[in-house]
GUZA-411116 format. One record per residue (C-alpha): residue number from 0; residue in three letters; chain; x, y, z. Coordinates in Angstrom, 3 decimals. Layout:
BEGIN
<r><num>NUM</num><residu>Ala</residu><chaine>A</chaine><px>X</px><py>Y</py><pz>Z</pz></r>
...
//
This chain:
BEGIN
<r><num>0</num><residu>Unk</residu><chaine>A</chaine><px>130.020</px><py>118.349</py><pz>130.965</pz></r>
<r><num>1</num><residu>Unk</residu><chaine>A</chaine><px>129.609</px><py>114.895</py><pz>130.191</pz></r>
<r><num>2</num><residu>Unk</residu><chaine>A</chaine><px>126.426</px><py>114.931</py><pz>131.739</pz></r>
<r><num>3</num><residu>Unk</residu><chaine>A</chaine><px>125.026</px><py>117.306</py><pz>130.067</pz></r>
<r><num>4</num><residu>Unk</residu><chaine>A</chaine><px>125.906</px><py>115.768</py><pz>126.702</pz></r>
<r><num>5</num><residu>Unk</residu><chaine>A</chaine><px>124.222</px><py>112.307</py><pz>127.747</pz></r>
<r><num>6</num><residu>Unk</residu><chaine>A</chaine><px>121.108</px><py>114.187</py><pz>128.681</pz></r>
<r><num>7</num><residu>Unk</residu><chaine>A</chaine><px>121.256</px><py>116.027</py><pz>125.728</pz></r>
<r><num>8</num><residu>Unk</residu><chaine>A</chaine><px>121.907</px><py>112.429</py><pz>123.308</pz></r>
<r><num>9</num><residu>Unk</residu><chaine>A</chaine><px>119.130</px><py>111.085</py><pz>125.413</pz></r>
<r><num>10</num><residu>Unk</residu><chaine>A</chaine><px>116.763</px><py>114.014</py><pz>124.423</pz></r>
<r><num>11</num><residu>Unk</residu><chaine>A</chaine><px>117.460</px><py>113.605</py><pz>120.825</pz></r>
<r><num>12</num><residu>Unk</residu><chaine>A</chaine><px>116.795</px><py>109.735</py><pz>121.049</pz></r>
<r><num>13</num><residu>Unk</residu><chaine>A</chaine><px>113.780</px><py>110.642</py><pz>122.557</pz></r>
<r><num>14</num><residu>Unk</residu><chaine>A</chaine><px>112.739</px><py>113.580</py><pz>119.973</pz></r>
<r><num>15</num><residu>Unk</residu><chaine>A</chaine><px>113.080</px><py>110.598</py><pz>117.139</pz></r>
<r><num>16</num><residu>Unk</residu><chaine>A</chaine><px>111.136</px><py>107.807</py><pz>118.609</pz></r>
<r><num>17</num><residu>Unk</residu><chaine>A</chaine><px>108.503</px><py>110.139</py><pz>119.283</pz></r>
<r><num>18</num><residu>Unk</residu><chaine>A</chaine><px>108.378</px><py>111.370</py><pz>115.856</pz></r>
<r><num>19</num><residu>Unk</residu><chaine>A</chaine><px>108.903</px><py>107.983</py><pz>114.686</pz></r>
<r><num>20</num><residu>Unk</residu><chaine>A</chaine><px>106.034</px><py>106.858</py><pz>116.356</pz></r>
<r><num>21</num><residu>Unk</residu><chaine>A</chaine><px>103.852</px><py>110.203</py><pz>115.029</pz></r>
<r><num>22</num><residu>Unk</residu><chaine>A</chaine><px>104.784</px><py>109.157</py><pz>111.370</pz></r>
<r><num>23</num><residu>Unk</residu><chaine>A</chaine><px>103.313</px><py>105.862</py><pz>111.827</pz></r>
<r><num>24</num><residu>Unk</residu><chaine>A</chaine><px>100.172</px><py>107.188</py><pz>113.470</pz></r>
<r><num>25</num><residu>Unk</residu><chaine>A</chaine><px>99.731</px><py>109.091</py><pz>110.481</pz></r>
<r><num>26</num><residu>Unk</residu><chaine>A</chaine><px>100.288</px><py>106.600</py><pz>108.336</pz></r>
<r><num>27</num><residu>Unk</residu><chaine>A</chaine><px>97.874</px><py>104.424</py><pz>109.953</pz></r>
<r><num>28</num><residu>Unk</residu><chaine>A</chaine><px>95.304</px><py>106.558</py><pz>109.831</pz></r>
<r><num>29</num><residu>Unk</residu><chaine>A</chaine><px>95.219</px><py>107.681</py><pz>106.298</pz></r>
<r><num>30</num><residu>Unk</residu><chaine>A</chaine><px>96.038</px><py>104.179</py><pz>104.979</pz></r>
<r><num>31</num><residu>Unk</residu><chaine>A</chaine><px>92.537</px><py>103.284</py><pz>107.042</pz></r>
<r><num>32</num><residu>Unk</residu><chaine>A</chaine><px>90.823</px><py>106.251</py><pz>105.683</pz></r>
<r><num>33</num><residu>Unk</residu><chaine>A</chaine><px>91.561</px><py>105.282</py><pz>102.082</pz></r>
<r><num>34</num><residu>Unk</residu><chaine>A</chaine><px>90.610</px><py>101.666</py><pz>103.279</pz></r>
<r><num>35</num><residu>Unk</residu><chaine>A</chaine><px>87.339</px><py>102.860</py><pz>103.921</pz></r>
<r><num>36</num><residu>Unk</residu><chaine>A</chaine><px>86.957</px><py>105.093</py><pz>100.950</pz></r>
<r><num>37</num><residu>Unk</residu><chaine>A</chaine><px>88.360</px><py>102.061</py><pz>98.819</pz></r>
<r><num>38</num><residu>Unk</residu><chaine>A</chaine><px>85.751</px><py>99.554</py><pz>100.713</pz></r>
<r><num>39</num><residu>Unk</residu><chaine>A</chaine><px>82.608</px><py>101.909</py><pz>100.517</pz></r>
<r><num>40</num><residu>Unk</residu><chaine>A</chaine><px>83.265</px><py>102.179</py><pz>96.617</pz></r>
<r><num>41</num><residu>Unk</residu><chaine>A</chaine><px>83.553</px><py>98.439</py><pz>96.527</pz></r>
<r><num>42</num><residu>Unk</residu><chaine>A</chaine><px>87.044</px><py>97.929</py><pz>95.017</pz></r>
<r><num>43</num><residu>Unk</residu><chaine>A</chaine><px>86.135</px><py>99.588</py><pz>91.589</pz></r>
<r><num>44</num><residu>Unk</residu><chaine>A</chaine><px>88.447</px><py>99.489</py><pz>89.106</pz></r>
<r><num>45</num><residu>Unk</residu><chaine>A</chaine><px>88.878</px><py>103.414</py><pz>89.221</pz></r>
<r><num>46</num><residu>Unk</residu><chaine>A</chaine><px>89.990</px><py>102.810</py><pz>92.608</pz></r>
<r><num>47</num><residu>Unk</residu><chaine>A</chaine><px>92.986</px><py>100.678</py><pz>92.240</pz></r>
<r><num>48</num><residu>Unk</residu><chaine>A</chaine><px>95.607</px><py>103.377</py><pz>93.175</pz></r>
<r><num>49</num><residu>Unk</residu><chaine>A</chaine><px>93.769</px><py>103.904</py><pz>96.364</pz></r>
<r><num>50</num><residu>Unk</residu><chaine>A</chaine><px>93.797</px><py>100.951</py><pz>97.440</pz></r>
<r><num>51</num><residu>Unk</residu><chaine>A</chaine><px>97.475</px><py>100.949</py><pz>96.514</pz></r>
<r><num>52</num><residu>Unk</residu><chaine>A</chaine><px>98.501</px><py>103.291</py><pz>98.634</pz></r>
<r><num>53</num><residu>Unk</residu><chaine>A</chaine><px>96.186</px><py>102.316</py><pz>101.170</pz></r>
<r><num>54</num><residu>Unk</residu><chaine>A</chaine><px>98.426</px><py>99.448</py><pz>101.120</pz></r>
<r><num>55</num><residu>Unk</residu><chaine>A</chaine><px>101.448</px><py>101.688</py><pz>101.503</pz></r>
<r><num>56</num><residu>Unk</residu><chaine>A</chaine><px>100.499</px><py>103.095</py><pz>104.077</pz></r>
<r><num>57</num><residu>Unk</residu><chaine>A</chaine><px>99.610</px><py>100.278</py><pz>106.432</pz></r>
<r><num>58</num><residu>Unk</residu><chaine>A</chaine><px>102.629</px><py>98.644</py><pz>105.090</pz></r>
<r><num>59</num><residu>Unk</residu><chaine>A</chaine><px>104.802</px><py>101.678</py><pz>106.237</pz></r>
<r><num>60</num><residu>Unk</residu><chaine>A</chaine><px>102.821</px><py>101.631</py><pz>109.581</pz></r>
<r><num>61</num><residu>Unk</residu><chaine>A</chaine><px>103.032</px><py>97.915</py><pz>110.249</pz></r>
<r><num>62</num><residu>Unk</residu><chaine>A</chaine><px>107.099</px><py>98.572</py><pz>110.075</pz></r>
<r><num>63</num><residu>Unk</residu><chaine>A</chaine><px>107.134</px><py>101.420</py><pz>112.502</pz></r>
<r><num>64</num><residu>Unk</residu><chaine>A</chaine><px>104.504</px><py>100.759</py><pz>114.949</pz></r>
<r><num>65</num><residu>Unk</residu><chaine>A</chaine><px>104.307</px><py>98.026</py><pz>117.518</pz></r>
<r><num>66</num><residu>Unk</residu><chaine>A</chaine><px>102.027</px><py>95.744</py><pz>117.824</pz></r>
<r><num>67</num><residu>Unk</residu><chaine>A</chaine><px>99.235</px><py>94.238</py><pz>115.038</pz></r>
<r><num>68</num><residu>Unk</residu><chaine>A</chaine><px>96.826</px><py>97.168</py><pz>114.654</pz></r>
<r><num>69</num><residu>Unk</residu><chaine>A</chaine><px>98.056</px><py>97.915</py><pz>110.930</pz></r>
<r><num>70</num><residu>Unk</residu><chaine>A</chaine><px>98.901</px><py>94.493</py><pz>110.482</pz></r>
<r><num>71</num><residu>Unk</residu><chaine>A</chaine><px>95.101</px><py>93.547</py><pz>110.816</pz></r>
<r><num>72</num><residu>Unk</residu><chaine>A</chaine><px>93.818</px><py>96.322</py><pz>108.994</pz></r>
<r><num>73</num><residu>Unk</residu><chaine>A</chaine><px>95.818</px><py>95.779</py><pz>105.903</pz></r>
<r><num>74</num><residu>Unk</residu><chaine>A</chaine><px>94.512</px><py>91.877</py><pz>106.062</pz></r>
<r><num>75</num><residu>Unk</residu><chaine>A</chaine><px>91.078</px><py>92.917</py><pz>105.930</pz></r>
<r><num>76</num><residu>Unk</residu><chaine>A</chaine><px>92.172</px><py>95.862</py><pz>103.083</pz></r>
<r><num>77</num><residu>Unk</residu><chaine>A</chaine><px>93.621</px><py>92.412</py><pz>101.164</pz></r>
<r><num>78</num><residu>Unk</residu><chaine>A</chaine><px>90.410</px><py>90.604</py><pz>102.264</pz></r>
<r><num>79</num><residu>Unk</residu><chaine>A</chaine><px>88.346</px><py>92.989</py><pz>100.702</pz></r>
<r><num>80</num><residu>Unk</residu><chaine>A</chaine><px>90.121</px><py>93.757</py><pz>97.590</pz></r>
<r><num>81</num><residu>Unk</residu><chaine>A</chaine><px>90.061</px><py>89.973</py><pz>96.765</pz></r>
<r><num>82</num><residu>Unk</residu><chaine>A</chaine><px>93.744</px><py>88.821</py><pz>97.455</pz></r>
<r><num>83</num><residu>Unk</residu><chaine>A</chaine><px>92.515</px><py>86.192</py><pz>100.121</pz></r>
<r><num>84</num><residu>Unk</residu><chaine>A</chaine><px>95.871</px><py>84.096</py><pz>100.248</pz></r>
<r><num>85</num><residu>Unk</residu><chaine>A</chaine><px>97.546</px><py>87.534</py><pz>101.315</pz></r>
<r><num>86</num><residu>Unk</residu><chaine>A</chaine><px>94.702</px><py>88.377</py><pz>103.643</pz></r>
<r><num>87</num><residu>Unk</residu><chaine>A</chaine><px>94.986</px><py>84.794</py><pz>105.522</pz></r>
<r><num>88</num><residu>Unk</residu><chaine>A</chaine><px>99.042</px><py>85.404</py><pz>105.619</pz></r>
<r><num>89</num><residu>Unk</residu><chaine>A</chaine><px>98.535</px><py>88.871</py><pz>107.229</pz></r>
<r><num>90</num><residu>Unk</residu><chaine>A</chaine><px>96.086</px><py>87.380</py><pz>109.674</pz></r>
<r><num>91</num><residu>Unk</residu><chaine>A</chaine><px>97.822</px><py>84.511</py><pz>110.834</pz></r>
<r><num>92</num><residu>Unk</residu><chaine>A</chaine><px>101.264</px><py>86.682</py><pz>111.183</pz></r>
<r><num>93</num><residu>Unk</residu><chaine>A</chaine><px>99.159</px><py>89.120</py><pz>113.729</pz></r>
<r><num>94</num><residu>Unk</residu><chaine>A</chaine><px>97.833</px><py>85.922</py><pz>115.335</pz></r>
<r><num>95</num><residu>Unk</residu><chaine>A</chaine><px>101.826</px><py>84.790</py><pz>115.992</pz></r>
<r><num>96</num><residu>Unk</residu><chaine>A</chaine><px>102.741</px><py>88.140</py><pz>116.856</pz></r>
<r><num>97</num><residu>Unk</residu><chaine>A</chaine><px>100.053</px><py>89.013</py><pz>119.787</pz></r>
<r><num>98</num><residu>Unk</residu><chaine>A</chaine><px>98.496</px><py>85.229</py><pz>120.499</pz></r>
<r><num>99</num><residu>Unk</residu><chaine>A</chaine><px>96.137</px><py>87.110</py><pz>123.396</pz></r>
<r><num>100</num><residu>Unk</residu><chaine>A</chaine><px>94.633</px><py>89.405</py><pz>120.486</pz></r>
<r><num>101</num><residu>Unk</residu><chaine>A</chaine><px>91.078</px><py>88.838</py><pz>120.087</pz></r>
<r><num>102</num><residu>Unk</residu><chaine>A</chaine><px>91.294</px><py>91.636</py><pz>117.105</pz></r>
<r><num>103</num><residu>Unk</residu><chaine>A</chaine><px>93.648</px><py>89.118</py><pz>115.392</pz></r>
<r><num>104</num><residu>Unk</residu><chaine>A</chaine><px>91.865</px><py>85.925</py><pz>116.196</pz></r>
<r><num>105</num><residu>Unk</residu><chaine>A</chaine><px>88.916</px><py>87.949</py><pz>114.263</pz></r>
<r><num>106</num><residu>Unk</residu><chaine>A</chaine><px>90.920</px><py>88.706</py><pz>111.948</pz></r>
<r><num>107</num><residu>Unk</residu><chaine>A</chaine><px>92.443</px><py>85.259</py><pz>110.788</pz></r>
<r><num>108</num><residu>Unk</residu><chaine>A</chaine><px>88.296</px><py>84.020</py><pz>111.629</pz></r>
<r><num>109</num><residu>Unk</residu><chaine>A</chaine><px>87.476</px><py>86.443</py><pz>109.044</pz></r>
<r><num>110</num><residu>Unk</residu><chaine>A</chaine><px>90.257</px><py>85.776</py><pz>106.518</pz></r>
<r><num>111</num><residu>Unk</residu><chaine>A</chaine><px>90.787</px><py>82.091</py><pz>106.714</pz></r>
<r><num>112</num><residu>Unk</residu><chaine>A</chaine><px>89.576</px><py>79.269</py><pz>104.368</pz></r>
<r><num>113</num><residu>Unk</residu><chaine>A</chaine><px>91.008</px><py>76.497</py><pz>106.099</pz></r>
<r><num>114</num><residu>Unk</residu><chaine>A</chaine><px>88.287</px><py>75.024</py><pz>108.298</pz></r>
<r><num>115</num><residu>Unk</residu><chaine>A</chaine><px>90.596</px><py>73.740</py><pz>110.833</pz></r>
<r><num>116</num><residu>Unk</residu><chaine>A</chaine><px>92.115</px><py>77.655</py><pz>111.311</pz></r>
<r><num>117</num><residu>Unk</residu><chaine>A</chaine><px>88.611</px><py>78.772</py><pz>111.832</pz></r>
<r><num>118</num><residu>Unk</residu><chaine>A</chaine><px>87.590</px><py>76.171</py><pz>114.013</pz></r>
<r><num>119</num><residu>Unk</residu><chaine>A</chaine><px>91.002</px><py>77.303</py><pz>116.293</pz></r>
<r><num>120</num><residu>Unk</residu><chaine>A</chaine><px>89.794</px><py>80.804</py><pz>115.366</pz></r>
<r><num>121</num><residu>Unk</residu><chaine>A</chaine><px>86.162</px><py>80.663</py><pz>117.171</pz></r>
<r><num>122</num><residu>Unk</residu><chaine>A</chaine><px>88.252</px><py>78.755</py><pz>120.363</pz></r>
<r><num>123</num><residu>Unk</residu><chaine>A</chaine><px>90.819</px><py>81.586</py><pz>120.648</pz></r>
<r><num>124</num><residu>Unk</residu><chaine>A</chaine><px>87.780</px><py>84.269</py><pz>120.380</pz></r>
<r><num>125</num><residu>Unk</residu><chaine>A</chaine><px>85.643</px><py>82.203</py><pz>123.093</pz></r>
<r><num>126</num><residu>Unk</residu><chaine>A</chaine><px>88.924</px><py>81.906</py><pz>125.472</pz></r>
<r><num>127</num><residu>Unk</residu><chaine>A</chaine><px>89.598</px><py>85.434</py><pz>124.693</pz></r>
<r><num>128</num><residu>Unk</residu><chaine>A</chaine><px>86.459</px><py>87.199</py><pz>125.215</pz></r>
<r><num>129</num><residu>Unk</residu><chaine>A</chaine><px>83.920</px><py>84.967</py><pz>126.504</pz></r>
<r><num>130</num><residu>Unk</residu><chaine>A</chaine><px>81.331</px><py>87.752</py><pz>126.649</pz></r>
<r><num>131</num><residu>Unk</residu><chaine>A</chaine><px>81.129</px><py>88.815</py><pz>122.753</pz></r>
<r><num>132</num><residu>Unk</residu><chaine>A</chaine><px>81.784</px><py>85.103</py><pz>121.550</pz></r>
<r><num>133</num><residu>Unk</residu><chaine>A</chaine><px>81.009</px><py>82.586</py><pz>124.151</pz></r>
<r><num>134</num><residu>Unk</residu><chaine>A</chaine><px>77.693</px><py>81.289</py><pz>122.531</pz></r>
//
């Protein structure tokens, strides 16, 4: 019997991480479709509460989903909509969290106005992927 009812907690734990991890999939993806939408119409005033919840719904990703994938996408949503200190912070958190990231290196190479961060940027991306970025 108690077998049975660990298998069964087990299952449930299971059920929720999975759906857990489907919610911020979703997320992901519609905050980067709006991204794009938002981006293509070039941050237009009319689009503000787009790119709000754009923002939203990385955010919501970024605190349910491993990794930096959201993380980097909502820097270059910040990048684009002209908030470049919040852009550089999102960048260089990815960077800390996943230091073997090329994505993120890009990201922060992208995002950064420090000369010194880009410099380390271009290094990382060489190191990293010596084929797209070893000139």
């Amino acid at each position: 019997m108690l077998g049975r009812i660990v298998l069964a907690a087990v299952a449930v734990l299971l059920v929720a991480a999975t759906a857990l991890q489907l919610r911020a999939e979703r997320d992901y993806e519609h905050g980067r479709e709006l991204f794009a939408e938002v981006s293509e119409e070039g941050f237009a005033p009319g689009v503000a509460e787009r790119a709000e919840r754009a923002r939203d719904r990385l955010e919501r990703a970024r605190s349910l989903r491993p990794g930096v994938t959201a993380l980097v996408a909502q820097a270059f949503l910040e990048k684009n909509a002209g908030r470049a200190a919040e852009a550089e912070a999102l960048a260089r958190r990815a960077t800390e969290r996943e230091p073997e990231n090329a994505t993120a290196w890009h990201a922060l190479l992208s995002t950064s106005r420090d000369a010194d961060e880009r410099a380390r940027a271009e290094q990382e991306l060489r190191r990293l992927d010596p084929l797209r970025y070893g000139r």
